[in-house]
Backbone bond lengths (Angstrom), bond angles and torsions (degrees), N, CA, C in turn:
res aa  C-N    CA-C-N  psi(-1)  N-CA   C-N-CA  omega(-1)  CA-C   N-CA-C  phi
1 X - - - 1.448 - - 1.527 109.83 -
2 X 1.262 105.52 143.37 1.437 102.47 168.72 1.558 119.16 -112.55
3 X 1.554 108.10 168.69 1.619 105.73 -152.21 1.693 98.45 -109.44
4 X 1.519 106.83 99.65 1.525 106.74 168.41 0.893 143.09 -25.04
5 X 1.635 143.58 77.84 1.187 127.72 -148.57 2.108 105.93 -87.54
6 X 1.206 105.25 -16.15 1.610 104.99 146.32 1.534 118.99 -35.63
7 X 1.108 112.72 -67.66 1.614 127.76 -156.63 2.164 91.31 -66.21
8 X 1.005 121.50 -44.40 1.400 112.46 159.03 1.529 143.95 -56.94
9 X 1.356 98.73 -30.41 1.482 121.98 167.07 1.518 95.77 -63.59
10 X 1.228 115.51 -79.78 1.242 113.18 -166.70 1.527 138.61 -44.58
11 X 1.174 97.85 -46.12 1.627 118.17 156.98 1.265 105.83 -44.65
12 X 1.660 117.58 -51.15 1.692 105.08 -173.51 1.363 105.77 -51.27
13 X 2.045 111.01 -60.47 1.397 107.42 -161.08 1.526 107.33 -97.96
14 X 1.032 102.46 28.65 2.026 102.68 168.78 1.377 99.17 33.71
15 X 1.474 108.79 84.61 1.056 146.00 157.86 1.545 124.08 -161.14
16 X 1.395 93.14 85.01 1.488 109.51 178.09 1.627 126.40 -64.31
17 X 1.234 125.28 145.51 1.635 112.09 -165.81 2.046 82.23 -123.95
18 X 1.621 96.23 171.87 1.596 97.38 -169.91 1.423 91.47 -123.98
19 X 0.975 98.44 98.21 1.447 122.45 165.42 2.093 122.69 -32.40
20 X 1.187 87.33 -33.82 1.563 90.83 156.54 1.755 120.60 -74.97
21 X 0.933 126.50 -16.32 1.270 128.29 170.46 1.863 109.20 -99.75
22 X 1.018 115.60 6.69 1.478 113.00 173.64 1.462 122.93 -121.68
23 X 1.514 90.53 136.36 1.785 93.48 -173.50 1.518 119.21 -135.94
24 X 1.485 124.24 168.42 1.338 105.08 -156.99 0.876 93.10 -128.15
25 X 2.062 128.02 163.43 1.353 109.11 -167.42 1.540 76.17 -152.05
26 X 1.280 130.29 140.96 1.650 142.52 -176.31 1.438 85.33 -125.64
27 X 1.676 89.43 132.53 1.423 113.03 176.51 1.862 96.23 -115.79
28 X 1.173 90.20 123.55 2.012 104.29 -177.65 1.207 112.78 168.27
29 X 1.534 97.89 -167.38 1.227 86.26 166.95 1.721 96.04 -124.75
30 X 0.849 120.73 36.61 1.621 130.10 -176.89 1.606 125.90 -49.37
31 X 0.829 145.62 91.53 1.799 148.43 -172.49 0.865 110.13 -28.72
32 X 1.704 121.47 -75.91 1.174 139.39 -159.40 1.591 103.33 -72.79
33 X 1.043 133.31 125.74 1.635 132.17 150.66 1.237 130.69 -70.40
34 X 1.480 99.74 108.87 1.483 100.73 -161.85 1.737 113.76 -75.48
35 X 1.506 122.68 146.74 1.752 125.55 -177.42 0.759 124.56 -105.91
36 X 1.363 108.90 108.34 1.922 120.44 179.19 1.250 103.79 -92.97
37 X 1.744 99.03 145.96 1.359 98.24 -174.06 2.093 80.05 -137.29
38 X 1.698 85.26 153.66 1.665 104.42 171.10 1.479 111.80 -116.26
39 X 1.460 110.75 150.91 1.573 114.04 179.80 1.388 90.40 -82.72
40 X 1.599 115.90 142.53 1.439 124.11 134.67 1.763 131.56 -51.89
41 X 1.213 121.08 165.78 1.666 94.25 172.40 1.603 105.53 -79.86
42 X 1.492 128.93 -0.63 1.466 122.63 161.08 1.097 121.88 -68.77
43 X 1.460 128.59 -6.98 1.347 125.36 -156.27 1.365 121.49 109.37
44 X 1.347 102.55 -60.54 1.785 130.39 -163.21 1.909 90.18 -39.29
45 X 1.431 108.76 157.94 1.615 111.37 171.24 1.910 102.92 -116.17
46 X 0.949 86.50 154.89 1.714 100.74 178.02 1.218 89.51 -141.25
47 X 1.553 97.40 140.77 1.859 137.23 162.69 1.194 89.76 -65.04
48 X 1.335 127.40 130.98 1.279 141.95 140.59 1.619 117.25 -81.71
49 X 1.627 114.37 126.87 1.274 130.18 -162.33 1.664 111.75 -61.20
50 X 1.144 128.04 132.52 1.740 134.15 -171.84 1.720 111.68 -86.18
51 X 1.019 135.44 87.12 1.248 105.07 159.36 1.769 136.22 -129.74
52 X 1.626 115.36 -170.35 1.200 87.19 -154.56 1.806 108.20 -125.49
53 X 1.499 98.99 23.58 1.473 110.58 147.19 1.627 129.52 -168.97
54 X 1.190 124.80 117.87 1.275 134.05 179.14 1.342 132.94 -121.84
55 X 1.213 108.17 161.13 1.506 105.22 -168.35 1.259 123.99 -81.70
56 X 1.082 153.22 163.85 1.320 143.93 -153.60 1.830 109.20 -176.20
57 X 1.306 128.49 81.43 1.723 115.84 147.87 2.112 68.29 86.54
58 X 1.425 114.43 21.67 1.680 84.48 165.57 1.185 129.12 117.02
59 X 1.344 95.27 -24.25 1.613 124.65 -147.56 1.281 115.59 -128.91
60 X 1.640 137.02 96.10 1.366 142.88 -178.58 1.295 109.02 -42.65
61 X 1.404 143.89 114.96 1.413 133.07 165.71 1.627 110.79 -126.66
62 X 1.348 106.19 128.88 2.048 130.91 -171.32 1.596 96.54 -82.05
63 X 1.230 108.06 142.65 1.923 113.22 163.80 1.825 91.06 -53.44
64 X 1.678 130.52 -22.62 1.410 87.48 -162.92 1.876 88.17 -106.44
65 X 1.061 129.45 37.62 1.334 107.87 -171.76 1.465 141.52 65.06
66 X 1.520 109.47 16.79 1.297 104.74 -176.74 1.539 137.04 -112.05
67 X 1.342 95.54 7.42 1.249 112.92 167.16 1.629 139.36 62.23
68 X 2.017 94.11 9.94 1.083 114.20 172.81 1.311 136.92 -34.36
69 X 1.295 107.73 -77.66 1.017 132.84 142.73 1.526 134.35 -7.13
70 X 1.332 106.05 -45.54 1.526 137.44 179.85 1.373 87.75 -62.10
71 X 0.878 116.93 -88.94 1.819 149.19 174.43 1.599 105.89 -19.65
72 X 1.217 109.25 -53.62 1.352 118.36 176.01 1.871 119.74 -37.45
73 X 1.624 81.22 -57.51 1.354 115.10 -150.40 1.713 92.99 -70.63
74 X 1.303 125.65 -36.76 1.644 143.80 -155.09 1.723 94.98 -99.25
75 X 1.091 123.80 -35.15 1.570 128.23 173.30 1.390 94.98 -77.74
76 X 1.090 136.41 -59.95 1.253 119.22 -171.37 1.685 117.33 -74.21
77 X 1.044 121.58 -6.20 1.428 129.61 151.91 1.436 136.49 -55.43
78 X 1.448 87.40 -50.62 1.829 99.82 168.07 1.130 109.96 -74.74
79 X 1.347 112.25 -57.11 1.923 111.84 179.38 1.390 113.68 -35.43
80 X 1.692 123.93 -42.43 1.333 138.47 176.28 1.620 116.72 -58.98
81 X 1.608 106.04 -36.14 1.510 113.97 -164.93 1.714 84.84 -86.28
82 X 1.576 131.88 -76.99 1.721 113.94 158.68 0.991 141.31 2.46
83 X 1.807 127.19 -39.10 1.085 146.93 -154.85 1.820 88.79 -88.52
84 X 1.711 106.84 -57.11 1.242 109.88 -174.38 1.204 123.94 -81.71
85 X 1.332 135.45 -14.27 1.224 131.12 152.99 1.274 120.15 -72.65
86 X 1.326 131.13 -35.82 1.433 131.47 141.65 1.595 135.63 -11.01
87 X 1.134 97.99 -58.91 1.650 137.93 174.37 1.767 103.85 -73.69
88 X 1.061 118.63 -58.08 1.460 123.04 -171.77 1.571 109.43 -79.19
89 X 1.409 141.55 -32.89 1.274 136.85 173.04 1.563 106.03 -94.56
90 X 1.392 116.92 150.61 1.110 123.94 158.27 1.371 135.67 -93.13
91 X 1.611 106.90 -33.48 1.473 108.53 149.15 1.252 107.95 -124.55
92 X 1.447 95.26 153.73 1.796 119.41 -169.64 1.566 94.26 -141.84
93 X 1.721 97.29 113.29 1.468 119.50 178.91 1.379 94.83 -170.31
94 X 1.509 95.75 166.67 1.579 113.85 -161.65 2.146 105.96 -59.17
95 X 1.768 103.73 -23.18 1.442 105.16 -163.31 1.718 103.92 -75.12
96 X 1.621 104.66 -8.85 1.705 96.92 -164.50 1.514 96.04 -90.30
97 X 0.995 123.86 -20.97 1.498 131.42 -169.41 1.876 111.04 -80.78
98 X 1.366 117.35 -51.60 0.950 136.95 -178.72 1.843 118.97 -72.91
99 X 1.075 125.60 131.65 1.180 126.12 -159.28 1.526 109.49 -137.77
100 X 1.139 105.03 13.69 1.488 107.03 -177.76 1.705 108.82 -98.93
């Protein structure tokens, strides 16, 4: 196990975090998954949950960095926004766009 150095911070400035909302994400290529655990304010420790992609400021990010996912998520966005302009004009040519 390794020793949270969060869970010390906090205690200093009494500011407790809820451990159900926190998750850990190892960037490597490491085998073993390493187990963090958080104090309760009883003492008691809880496993904090592992995973291996979350969102962040917007932005899909993988334990390996590749940003697939990201990509995924942003292609299928536009394809979606296409879909509705598609749907909403009847003709689509350079004269409907242009206004000059």
């Amino acid at each position: 196990m390794y020793i949270n150095k969060l869970d010390s911070w906090s205690k200093n400035w009494c500011l407790m975090f809820n451990p159900t909302k926190c998750k850990v994400m190892s960037l490597g290529r490491s085998r073993i998954p390493p187990v963090y655990t958080m104090s309760l304010c009883d003492g008691s420790a809880v496993k904090i949950e592992c995973t291996n992609l979350e969102k962040d400021l917007g932005i899909m990010i993988d334990s390996g960095l590749t940003f697939v996912e990201h990509m995924h998520m942003v292609s299928k966005k536009a394809i979606g926004i296409m879909a509705v302009i598609r749907r909403t004009f009847t003709c689509l040519d350079i004269k409907c766009f242009n206004s000059k």
